[in-house]
C-alpha atoms as one frame of an Amber mdcrd trajectory, in Angstrom:
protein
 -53.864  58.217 -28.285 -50.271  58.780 -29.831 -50.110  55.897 -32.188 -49.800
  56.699 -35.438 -52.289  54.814 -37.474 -51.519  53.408 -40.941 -52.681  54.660
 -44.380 -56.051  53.765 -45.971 -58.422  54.399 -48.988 -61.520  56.545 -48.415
 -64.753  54.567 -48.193 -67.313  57.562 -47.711 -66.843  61.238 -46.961 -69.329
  63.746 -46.321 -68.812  67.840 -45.415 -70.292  69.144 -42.327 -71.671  72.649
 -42.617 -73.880  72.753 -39.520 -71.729  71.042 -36.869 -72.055  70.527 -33.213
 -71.442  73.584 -30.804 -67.718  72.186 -29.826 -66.883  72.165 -33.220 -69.003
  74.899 -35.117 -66.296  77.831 -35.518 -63.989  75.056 -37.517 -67.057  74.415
 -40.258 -67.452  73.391 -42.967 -65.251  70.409 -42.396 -64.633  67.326 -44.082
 -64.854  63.667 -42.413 -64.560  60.264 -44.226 -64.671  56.584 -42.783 -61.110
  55.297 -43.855 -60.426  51.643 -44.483 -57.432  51.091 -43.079 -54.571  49.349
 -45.017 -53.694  46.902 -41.932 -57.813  46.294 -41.839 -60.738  47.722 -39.795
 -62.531  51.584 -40.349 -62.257  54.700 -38.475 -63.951  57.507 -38.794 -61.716
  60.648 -38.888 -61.121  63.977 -39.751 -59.742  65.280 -43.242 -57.124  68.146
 -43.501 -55.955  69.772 -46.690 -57.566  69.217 -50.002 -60.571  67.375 -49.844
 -60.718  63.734 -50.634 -63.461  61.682 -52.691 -64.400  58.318 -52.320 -61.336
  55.923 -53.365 -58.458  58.349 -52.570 -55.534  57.045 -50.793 -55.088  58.811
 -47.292 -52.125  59.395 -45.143 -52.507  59.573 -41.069 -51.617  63.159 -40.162
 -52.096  63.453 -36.597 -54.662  63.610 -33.554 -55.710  66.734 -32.432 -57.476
  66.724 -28.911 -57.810  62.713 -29.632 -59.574  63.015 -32.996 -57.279  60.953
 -35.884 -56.653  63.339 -38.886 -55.744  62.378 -42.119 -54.864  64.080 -45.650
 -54.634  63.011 -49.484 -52.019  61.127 -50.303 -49.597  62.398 -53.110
């Protein structure tokens, strides 16, 4: 996975304070489901400031195959 996706607009986020044991020394994190601007959802991670429902998102990168995005400025 090396594509880079395109934009999107946040359709739900939510912060994950008690996460999974592969992932618990990196909470509290943020995920969101993104629509995407070319169509569809994904699910993804959220670096930077944190995003609310409605915010514009740019693709950031993957990171061991999970899609990251940030706020759009």
């Amino acid at each position: 996975m090396s594509e880079a996706l395109p934009g999107g607009i946040v359709y739900t986020e939510t912060m994950i304070h008690s996460a999974p044991e592969a992932f618990a020394s990196q909470a509290p994190y943020q995920i969101a489901i993104i629509t995407l601007n070319g169509g569809g959802r994904i699910t993804a991670r959220l670096s930077g400031e944190a995003v609310r429902i409605g915010d514009a998102v740019g693709f950031l990168e993957y990171r061991d195959g999970i899609p990251f995005f940030r706020k759009s400025s």
